[in-house]
Every structure is written in structure tokens, then in C-alpha cells.
C-alpha positions as CSV (number, residue, x, y, z in Angstrom):
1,X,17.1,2.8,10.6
2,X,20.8,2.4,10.9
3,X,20.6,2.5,14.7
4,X,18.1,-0.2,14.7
5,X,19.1,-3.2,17.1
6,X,19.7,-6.5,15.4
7,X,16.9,-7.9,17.7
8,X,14.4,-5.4,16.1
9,X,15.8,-6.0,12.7
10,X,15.9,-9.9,13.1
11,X,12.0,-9.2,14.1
12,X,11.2,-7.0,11.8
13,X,11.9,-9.6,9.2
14,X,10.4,-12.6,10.9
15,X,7.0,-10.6,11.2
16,X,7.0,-9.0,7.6
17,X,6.1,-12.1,5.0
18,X,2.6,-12.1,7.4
19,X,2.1,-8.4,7.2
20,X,2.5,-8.7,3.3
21,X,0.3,-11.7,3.4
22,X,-2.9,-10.0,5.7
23,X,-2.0,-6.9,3.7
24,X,-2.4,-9.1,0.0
25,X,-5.7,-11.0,1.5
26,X,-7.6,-7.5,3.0
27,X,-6.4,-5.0,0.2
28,X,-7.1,-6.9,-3.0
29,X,-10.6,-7.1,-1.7
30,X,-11.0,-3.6,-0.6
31,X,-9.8,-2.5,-4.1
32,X,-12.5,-4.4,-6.0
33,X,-15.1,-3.6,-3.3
34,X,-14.2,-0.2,-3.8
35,X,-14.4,-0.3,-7.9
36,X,-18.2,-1.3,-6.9
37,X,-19.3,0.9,-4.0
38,X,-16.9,4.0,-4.1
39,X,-18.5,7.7,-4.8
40,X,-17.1,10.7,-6.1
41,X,-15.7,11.7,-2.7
42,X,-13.7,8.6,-2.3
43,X,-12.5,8.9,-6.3
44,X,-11.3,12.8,-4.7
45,X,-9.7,11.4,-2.2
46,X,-7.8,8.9,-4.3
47,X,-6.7,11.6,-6.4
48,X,-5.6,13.9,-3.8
49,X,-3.6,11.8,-2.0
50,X,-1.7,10.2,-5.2
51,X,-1.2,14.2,-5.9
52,X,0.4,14.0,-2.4
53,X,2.4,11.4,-3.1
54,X,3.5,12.9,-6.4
55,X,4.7,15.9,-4.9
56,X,6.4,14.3,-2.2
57,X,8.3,12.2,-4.4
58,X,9.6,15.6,-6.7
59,X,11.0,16.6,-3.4
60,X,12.9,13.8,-2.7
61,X,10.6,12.0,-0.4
62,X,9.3,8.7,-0.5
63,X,6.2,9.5,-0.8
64,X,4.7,7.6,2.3
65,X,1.7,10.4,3.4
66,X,0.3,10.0,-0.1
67,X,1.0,6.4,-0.5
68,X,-1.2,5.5,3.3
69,X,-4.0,8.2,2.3
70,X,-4.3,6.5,-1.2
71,X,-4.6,2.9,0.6
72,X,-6.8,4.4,3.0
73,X,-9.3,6.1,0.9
74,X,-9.8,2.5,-1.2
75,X,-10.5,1.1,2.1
76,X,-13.2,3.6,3.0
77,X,-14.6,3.3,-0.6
78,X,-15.1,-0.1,0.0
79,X,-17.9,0.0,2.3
80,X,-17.1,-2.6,4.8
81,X,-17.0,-1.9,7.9
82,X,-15.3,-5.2,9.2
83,X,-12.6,-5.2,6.6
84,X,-12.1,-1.2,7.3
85,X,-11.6,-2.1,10.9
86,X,-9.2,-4.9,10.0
87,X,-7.2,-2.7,7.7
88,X,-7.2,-0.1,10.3
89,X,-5.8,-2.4,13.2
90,X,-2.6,-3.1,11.1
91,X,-1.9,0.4,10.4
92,X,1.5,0.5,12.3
93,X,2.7,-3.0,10.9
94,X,1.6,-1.5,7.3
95,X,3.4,1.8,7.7
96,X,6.4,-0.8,8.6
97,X,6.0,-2.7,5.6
98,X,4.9,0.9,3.2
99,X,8.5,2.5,4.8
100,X,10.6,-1.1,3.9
101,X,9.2,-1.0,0.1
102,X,9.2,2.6,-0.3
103,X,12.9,2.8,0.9
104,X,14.2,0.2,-2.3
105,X,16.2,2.3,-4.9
106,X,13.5,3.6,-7.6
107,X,10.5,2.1,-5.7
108,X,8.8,5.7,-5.5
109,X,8.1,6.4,-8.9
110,X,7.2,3.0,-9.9
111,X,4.8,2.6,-6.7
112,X,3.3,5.8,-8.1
113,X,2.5,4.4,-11.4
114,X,0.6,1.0,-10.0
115,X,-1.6,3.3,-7.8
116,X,-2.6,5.1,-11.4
117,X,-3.4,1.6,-12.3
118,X,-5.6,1.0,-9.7
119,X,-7.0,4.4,-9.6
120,X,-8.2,3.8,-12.7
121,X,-9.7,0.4,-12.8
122,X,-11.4,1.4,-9.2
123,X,-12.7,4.7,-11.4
124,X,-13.7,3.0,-14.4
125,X,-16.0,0.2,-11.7
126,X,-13.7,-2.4,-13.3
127,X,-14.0,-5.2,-9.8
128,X,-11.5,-7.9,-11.4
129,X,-9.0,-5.2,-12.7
130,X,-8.6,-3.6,-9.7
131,X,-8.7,-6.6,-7.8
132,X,-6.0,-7.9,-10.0
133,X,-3.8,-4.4,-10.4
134,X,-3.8,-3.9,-6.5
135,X,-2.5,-7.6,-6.2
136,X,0.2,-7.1,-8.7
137,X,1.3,-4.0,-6.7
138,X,1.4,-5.5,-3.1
139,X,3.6,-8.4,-4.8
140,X,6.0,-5.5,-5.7
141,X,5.5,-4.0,-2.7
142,X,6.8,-7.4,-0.7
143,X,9.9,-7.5,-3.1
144,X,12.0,-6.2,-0.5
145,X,15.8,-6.3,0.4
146,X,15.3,-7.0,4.3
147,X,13.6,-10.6,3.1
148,X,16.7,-10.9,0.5
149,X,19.0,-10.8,3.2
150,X,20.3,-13.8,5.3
151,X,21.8,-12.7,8.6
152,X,25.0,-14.5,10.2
């Protein structure tokens, strides 16, 4: 935020390109292990948390609950332990990075849409579509101003 320290800031943006990174390598495998393994509960969950997000974003929000539940339940609907715990270690570095993207002028909506996309390759068991629509989102996702900008 606007009282942030130029210290935090300054790290903030050194530390982000490897967040994106880790996020890119762990999440585009847990979306097309998911299109193979996921059940009917995790398809709910999907669903109810991009209903979340949905509804946060018609209230002006950014939509950030329904945006970490939706990544979250495609992690559980993959099925792998090890890559679950992984995920699960960079939760605060994520919600960083999730908070960054979802703060860029029209990101919400547009962030909304790629989940669909995903949603529904993960639904329809497609592994390659999913893999490819969740890598296609967390290269949006890493377009961010706070990389753009060049400080002093």
C-alpha cells in the first residue's frame, strides 16, 4: 500500500519474477493433474469459489477470496500431495503476487474469464488445455506494473 516503505517495495519487486516463476512451474501442473484426477467435489469447489470471486468483483472488490479458493481447489484436485504441500508453503508470497495482479486497472474481470477457461478444460478432463489455459493466465497474471517500474 501507499504507506509501504521503499525497502519493502524495492523487495517486493526483487522477490516477485521467482514467485511468478514457482507459481508458473507448480500450477500448470496442478491444473492438468487436476483435469485427470479431480471429482465432483473439487469441480464444486471450483465453481463455488469463481461464484465467490464473481460476486466480489460486482461489489467492487478484487475478487482475491474467490481467486485463492479457485487456485486452491485445483490444487487439491490434483492429487499430489508433494506439490499440494509446495503450493501450500508459498501461500503468503502468492497472496502477494494474486493482490499485485488483481490490483492492475480491469485485471478482475479478465482474471475471471481465464479461470472459466480453465474451469472448463479441468471439467471437460482436457490435461494439455488446462495445462496450457492455466499457463496463459499466470503469464497475465505476472504482467504487472511494480516489474514495469524502474526506481531512482
Amino acid at each position: 500500500g501507499f504507506g509501504e516503505s521503499l525497502s519493502k517495495l524495492l523487495e517486493r519487486r526483487r522477490r516477485l519474477p521467482e514467485v511468478l516463476d514457482a507459481r508458473e512451474a507448480l500450477e500448470v501442473k496442478l491444473a492438468e493433474l487436476a483435469a485427470a484426477n479431480r471429482g465432483e467435489a473439487d469441480l464444486d469447489a471450483m465453481r463455488t469459489a469463481l461464484t465467490t470471486m464473481e460476486a466480489e468483483i460486482a461489489s467492487g472488490g478484487l475478487g482475491t477470496e474467490g481467486d485463492a479458493a479457485f487456485h486452491h481447489a485445483i490444487a487439491i484436485g490434483a492429487r499430489n500431495h508433494i506439490l499440494l504441500h509446495l503450493i501450500d508453503a508459498m501461500a503468503e508470497v502468492i497472496q502477494e503476487s494474486r493482490v499485485e495482479s488483481l490490483s492492475e486497472p480491469g485485471r478482475p474481470p479478465r482474471s475471471l474469464e481465464a479461470h472459466r477457461r480453465i474451469l472448463s478444460a479441468i471439467e471437460s478432463k482436457n490435461t494439455q488445455l488446462a495445462a496450457d489455459a492455466m499457463r496463459q493466465h499466470l503469464r497475465v497474471v505476472a504482467d504487472v506494473s511494480l516489474l514495469r517500474w524502474q526506481p531512482g
